[in-house]
GUBAKE-350122 format. One record per atom (N, C-alpha, C): x, y, z; residue in one letter. Coordinates in steps of 0.001 Angstrom, whole numbers, plus 500000, padded with zeros to 6 digits. Layout:
BEGIN
XYZA;...
// end
This chain:
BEGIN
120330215024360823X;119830215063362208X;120969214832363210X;121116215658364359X;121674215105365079X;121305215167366810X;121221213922366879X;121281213201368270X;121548213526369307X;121177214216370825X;121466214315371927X;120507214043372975X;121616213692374644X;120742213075375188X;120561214085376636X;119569214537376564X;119524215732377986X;118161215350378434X;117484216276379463X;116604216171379973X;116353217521380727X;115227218146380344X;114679219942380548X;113951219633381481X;114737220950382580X;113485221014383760X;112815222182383421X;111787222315384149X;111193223589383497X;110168224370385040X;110168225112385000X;109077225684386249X;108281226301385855X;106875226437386277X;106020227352386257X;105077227826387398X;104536228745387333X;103660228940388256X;102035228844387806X;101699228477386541X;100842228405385816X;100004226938385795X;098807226604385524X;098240225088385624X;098226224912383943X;099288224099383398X;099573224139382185X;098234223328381469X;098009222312381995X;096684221546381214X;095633222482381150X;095220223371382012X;093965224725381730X;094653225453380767X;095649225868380537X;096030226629379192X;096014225826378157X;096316224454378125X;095915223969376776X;094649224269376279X;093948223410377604X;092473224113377085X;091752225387376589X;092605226203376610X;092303227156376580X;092810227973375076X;093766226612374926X;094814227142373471X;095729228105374159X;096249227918374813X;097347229200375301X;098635228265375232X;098764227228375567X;099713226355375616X;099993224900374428X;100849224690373815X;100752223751373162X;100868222351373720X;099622221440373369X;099624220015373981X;100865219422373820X;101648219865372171X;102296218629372259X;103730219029373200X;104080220524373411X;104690220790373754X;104784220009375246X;103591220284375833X;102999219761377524X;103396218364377273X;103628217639376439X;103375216117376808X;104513215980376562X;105777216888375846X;107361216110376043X;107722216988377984X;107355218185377825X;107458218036379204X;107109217566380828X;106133216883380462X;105377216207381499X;105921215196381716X;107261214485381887X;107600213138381915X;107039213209383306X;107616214193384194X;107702213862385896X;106927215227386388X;106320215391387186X;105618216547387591X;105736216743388914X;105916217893389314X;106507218056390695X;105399219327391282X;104520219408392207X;104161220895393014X;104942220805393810X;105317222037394126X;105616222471395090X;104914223386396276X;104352222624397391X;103547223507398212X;103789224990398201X;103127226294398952X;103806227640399255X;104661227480400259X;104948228268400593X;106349228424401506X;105680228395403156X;104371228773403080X;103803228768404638X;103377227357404404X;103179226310404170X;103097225155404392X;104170224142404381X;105154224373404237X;106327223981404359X;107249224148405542X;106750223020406744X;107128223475407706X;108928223271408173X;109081224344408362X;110907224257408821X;111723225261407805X;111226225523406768X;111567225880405508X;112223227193405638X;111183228111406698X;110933229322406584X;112857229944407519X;112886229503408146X;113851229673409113X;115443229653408330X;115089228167407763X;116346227957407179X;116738228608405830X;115454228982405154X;116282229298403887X;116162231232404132X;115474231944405736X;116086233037406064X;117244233467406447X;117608232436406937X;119117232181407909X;120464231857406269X;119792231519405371X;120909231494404184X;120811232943403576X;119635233421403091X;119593234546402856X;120319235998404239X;119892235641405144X;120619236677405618X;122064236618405968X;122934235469406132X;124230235200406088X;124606235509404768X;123979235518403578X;124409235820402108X;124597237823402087X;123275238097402620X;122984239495402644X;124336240348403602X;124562239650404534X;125496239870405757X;126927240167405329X;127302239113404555X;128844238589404001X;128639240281403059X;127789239966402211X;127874241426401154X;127935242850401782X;127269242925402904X;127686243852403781X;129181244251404544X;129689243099404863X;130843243152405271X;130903242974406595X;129867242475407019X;129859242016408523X;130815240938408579X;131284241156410657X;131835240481410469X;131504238736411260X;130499238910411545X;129969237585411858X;127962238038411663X;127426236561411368X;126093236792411722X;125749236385412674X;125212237387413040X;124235237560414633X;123015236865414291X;122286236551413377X;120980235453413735X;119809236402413980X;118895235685413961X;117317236538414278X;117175236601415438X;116639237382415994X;115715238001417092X;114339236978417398X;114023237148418828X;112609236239418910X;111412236929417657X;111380238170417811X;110419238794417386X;110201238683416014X;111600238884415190X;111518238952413657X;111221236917413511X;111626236504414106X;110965234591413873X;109916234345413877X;109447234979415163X;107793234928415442X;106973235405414169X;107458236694413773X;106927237401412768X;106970236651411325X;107954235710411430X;108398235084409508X;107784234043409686X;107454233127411046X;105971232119410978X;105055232659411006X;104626234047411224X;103036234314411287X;102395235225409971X;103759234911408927X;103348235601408143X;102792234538406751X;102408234734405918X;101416233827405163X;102093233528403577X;102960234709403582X;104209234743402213X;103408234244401164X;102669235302400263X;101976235057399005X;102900234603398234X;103900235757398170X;105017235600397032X;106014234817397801X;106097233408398474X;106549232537398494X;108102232567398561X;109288231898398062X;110754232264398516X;110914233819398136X;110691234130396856X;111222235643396227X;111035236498397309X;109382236839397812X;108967237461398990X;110046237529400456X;110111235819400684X;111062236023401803X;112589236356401527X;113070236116400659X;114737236802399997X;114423238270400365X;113575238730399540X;113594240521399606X;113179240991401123X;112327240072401784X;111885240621403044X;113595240581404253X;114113239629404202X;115523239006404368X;116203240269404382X;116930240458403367X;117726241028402488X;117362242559403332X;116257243326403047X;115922244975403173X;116283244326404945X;115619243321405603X;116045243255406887X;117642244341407438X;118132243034406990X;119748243130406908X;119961244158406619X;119621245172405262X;119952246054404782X;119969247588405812X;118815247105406102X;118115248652407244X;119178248334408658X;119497246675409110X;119832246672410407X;121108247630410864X;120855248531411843X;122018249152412699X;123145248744412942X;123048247464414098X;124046247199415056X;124602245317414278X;125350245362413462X;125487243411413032X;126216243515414134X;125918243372415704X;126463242386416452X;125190242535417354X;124171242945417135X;122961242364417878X;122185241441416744X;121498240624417547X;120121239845416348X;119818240633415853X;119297240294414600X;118330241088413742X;116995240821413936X;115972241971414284X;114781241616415114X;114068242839414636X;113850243401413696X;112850244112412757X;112376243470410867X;111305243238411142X;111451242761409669X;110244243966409177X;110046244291407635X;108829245309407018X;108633244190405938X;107615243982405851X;107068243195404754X;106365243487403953X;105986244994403747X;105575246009402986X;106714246880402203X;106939247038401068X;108161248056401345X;107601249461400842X;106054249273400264X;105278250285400240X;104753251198400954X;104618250504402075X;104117251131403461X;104787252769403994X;103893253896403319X;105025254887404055X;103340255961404004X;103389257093405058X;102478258547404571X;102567258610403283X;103674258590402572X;103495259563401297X;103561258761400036X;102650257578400244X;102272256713399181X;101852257194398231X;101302256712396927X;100190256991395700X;098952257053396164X;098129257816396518X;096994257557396338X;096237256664395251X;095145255566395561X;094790254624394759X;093974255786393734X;093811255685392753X;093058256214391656X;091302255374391959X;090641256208392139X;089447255848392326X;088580256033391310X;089072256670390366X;087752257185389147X;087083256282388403X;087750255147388387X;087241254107387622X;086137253640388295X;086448253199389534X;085470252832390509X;084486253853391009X;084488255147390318X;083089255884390754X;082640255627389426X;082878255200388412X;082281255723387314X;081849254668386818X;081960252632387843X;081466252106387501X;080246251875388878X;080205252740389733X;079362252475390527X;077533253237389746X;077199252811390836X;075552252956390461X;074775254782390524X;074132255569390020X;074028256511390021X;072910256624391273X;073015257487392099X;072097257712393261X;070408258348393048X;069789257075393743X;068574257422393596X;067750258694393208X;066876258997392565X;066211260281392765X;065508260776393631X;065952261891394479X;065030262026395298X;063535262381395751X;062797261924396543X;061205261664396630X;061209262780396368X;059095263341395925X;058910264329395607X;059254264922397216X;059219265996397601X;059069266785398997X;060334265829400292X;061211265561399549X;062441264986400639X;063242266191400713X;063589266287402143X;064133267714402095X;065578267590402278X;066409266050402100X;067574265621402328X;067983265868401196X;067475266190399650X;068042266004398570X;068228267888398947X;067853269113399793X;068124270185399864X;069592270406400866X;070000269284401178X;071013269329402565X;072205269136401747X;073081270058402202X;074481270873402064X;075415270254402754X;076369269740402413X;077554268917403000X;078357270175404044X;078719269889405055X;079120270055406181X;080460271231405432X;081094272045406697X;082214272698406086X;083169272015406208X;084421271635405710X;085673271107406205X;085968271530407788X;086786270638408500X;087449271184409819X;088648270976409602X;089523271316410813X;090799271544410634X;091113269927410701X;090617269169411338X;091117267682411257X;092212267497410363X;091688267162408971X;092515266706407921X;093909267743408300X;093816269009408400X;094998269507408559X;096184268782409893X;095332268774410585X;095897268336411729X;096829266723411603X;095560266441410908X;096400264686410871X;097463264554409590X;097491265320408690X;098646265543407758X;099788265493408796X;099583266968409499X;100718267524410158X;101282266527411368X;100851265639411532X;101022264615412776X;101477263293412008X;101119263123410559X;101815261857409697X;103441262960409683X;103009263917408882X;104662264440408843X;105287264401409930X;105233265190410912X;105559264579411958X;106036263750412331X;105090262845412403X;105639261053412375X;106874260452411231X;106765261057410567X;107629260337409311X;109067261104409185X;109237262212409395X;110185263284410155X;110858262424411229X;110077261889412393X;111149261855412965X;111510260329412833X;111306259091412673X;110751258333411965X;112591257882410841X;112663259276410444X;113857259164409310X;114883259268410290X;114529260665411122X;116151261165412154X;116739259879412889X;115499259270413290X;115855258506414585X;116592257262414043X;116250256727412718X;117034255710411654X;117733256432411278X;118394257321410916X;119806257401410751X;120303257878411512X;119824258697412753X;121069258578413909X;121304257029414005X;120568256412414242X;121133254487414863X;121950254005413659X;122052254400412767X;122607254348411471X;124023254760411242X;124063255596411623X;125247256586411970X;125783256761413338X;125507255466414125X;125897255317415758X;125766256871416024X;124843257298416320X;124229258711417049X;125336260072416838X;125974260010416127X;126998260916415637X;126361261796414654X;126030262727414852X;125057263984414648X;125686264529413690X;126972264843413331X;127849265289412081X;127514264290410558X;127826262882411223X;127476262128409872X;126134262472409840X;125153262018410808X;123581261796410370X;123340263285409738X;123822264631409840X;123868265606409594X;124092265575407766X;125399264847407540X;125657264504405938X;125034263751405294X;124664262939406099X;123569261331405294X;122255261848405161X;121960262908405568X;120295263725405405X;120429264796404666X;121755265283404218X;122207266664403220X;121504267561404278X;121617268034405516X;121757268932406571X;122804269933406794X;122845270790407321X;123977271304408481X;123760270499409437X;124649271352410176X;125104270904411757X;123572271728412269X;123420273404412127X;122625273077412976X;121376272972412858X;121115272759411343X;119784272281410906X;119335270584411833X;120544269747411926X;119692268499412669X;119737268592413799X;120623269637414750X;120578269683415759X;119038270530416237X;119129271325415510X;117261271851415564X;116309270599415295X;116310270030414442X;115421269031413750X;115029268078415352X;116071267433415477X;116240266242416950X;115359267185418143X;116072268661418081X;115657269228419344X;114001268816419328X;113543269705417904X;111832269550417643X;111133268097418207X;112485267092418013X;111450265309418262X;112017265036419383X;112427265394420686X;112801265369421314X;114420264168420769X;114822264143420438X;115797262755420161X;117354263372420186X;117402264815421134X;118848265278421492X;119586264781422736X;118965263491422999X;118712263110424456X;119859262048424799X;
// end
């Protein structure tokens, strides 16, 4: 046998005594680690927290960029990192941080856009719904002499077309207008950073008005 003297921290996000119960976890294992037990609240109840450990993350994110000083948050992106509720707790705010920094234009203004979605776009996945029709309930039968069970669903209108063409749209220009600010409005690079010509973006801008 031999002898040593340490002491294991360990983290989880799990309520380890319900997994014993449950047999998922071993008791005896739980009881050499349980000397000291620590929660840790979420990150929205932890007041002060939120600021400071953004302000490390984005001076970390910053330096890797190659900035040459950090400019600090904006009223708006602060306002926004207290009013937000952070399920996923530090990890959440690192990555929310981080894409900040990443997307920002100008490192000698504040940084004052945050996305806390990074899913959020028109041309998402559609959710798969089949499961959920196929566990829903089958529709009544209709009365003898109901003349609604004879009624014909409406024709399509152009709507749906329309509002496609107005997300594209939107998301079109949406890209130009982030990488011109990206490319300090220099139409040659933003031209290369989009795999364009010259006068493919100069058409493109004309279309969103943004030749301005």
């Amino acid at each position: 046998p031999i002898r040593v003297d340490v002491r294991i921290v360990a983290a989880t996000n799990e309520h380890l005594p319900a997994l014993v119960d449950d047999n998922r976890f071993r008791a005896d294992l739980l009881d050499r680690l349980s000397f000291e037990v620590i929660t840790l609240p979420p990150l929205r109840a932890r007041e002060g927290d939120i600021e400071v450990l953004a302000t490390y993350f984005g001076q970390r994110m910053a330096a890797v960029l190659g900035w040459d000083e950090w400019p600090g948050f904006g009223p708006r992106a602060l306002a926004a990192m207290e009013g937000h509720d952070w399920p996923g707790n530090v990890r959440e705010l690192r990555n929310v941080i981080e894409r900040a920094i990443y997307r920002w234009a100008d490192p000698t203004r504040p940084v004052d856009a945050l996305s806390f979605d990074p899913f959020a776009s028109p041309w998402q996945p559609a959710v798969r719904k089949t499961q959920a029709k196929a566990d829903a309930a089958p529709p009544a039968p209709a009365a003898p002499g109901d003349d609604s069970a004879m009624a014909t669903p409406a024709p399509p209108t152009g709507g749906a077309v329309s509002d496609l063409r107005a997300a594209v749209d939107a998301y079109e220009r949406q890209i130009l207008s982030d990488t011109m600010a990206r490319c300090r409005f220099n139409q040659k690079v933003a031209a290369e950073a989009l795999g364009l010509s010259y006068d493919q973006i100069r058409h493109a801008l004309k279309k969103h008005g943004l030749n301005n």
